[in-house]
N, C-alpha and C positions, 0 to 999 in steps of 0.2 A: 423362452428364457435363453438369455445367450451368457455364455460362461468368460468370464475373463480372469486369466490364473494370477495370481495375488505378485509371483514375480513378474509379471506385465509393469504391475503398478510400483513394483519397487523401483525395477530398471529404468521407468520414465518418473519418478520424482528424481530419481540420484542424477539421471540429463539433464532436468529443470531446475535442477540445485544450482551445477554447472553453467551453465545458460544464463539463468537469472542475474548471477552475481556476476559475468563477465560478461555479459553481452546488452547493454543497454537497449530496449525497445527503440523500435523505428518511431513511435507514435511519440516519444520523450525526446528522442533524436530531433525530431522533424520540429517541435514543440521549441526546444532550443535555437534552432534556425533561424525560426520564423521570430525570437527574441530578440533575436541579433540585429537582425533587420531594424528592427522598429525602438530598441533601447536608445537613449539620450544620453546616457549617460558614458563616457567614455570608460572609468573604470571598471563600469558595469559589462561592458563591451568587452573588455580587457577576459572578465570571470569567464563570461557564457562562455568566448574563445579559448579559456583555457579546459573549461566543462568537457565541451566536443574534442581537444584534443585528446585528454587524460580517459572517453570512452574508446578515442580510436583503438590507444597504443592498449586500452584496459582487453578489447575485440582481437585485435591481432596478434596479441599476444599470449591472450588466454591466462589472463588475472584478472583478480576482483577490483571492478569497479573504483571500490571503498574498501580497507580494511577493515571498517565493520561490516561482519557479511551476513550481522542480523538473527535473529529468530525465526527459525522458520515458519512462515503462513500458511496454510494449506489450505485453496476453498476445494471442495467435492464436490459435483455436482453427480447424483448416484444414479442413471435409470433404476427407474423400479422392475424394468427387466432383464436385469443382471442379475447376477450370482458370483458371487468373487470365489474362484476356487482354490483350493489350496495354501489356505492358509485366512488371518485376520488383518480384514481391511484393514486397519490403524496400526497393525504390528509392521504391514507392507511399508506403507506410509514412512514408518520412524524408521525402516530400517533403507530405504532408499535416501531419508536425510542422512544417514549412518555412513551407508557410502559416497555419496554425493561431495560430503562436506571433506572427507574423510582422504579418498583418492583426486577429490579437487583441487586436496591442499589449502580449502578454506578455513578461516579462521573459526574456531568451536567459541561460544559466547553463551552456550546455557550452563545455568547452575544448577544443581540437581533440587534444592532446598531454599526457598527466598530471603531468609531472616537471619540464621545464626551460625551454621556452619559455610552455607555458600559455596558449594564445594562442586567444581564445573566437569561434567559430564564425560568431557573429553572425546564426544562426537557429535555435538548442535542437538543432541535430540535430547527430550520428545521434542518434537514440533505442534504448533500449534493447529489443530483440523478444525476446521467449519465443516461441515457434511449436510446436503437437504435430499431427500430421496426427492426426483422426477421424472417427468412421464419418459419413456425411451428405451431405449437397451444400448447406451452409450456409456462413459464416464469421462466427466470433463475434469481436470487437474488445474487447477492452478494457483503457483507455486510464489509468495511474493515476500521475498526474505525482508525483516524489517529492523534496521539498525535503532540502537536505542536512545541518539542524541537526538533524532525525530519525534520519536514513540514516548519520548517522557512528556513533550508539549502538548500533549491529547489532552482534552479537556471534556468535563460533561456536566452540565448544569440541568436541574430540574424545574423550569419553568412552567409558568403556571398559563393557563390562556391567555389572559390581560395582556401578559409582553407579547403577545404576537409578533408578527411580524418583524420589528424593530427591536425586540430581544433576541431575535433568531441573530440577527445582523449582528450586533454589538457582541454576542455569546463568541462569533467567528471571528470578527474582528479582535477582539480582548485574547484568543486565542494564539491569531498571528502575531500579537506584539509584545504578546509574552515570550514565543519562541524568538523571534527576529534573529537575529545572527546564528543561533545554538542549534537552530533546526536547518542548516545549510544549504539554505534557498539558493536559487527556486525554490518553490514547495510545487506540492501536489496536495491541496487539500481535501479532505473529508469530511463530508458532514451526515448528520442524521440526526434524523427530525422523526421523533414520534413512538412508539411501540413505547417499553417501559425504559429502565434504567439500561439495562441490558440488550436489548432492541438496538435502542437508541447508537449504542457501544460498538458493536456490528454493523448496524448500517454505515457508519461513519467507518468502519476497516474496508468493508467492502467497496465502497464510492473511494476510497483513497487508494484501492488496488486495482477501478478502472480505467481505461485508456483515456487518455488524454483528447483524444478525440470523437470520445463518446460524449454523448447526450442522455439526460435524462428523457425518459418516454414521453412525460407529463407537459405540456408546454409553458405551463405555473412554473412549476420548477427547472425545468432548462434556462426560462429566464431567469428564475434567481440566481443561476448559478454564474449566470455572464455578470450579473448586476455583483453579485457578493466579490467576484475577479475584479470586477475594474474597483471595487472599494476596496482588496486587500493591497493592488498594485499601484492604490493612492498613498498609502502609506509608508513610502520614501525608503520601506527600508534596503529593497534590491537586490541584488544577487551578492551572495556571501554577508551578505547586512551589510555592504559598505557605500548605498544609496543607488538609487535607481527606480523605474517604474517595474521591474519586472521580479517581483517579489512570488508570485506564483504563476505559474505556467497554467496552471485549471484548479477551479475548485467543482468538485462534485459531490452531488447530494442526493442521497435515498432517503426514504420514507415510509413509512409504516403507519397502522390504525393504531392510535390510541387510546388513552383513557379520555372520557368528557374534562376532567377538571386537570390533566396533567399535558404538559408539551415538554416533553424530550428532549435535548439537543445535546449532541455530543461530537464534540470535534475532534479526527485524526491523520494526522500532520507525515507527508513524507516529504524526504530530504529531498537534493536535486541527483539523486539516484533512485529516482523511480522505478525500481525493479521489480519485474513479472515475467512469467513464462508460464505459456500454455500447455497442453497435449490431450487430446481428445485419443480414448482408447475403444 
């Protein structure tokens, strides 16, 4: 059993907070480049150059990205041969959002109540944790703050087997053209197929907080996922909606067992500030 003290994991979310929001990944970076290249569109051309500038000066200057610096995400990955000491995983958790956001100088965007008073927190927390225990005596963090002009374009439909295949398609596409300009492509899409209502929900956060350069395991689904890219990047609408082929940078997809008479599909949308940060402790 190997012990890891609870301020471990505060001290590395409140970095990852940091990070995340100012430091653009290399794999969205590189993703952007290789846009640039290949876009037709001159004005389009115009966006991605200003994208990569506004990460430079966001890197070197140590500000956020975006002024919305999002909801915090939290995936856990827990060996099951750990022991968090000294204190409660999840309290660790919200209170390194707590400083993170806090001594960051990022912008706080939770409300403590959703409906009637609405009344915001004044330190981002709680944050949102996904937690799975697995085999190991590690813990994997990662941290993927999510703004809410994206996160309202999420979509989930209950389809039934009949749509197959071709409802999966239209569920993603009917998704992206609902966001079009509002979700500030690029995107990073998300999708997920299967498990129940909720499954469904998750898998599509988690495939939207993968790298861009990931692949799905499955080689069914890897292709789908090149196949459903070049159909969202058919769709004219382009970086910042103002026309082009490059409407998303990747769309990725996980998957889960489902019910016999139920298919799942739930789409979730990040802007062209793909933000993530890791830390294995």
């Amino acid at each position: 059993m190997r012990e890891i003290p609870s301020e471990s994991i505060t001290k590395a979310v409140a970095e990852l907070a940091v990070r995340a929001n100012c430091v653009l990944p290399e794999d969205v970076r590189d993703g952007f480049k290789k846009a640039l290249r290949i876009e037709p569109s001159p004005v389009g051309r115009d966006v991605l150059g200003q994208i990569l500038q506004n990460a430079d000066i966001a890197r070197l200057e140590s500000m956020p990205i975006c002024q919305d610096t999002g909801l915090a995400v939290v995936f856990a990955d827990i060996g099951q041969d750990v022991r968090i000491a000294g204190g409660d995983f999840e309290e660790a958790v919200h209170e390194g959002i707590r400083r993170g956001y806090t001594d960051g100088w990022l912008r706080k965007s939770v409300v403590a109540e959703p409906l009637f008073e609405r009344k915001n927190t004044g330190d981002n927390t709680p944050a949102v944790i996904h937690a799975r225990i697995v085999p190991g005596d590690r813990l994997r963090l990662r941290l993927a703050p999510k703004g809410a002009g994206s996160e309202n374009k999420g979509l989930l439909r209950m389809l039934v087997p009949a749509d197959g295949l071709e409802g999966v398609k239209k569920t993603v596409l009917d998704a992206v053209i609902a966001a079009g300009p509002n979700s500030c492509p690029p995107m990073i899409v998300g999708v997920g197929i299967g498990g129940n209502m909720e499954v469904a929900c998750l898998c599509a956060k988690r495939a939207c907080a993968r790298d861009v350069l990931s692949k799905n395991p499955d080689p069914r689904y890897a292709a789908l996922e090149e196949e459903l890219l070049a159909l969202v990047n058919k769709t004219g609408i382009g970086p910042a909606g103002l026309g082009g082929e490059t409407t998303a940078l990747k769309v990725n997809v996980e998957w889960r067992p489902t019910h016999i008479a139920s298919l799942p599909v739930a789409v979730n949308i990040n802007c062209h500030a793909a933000r993530h940060a890791e830390a294995i402790l």
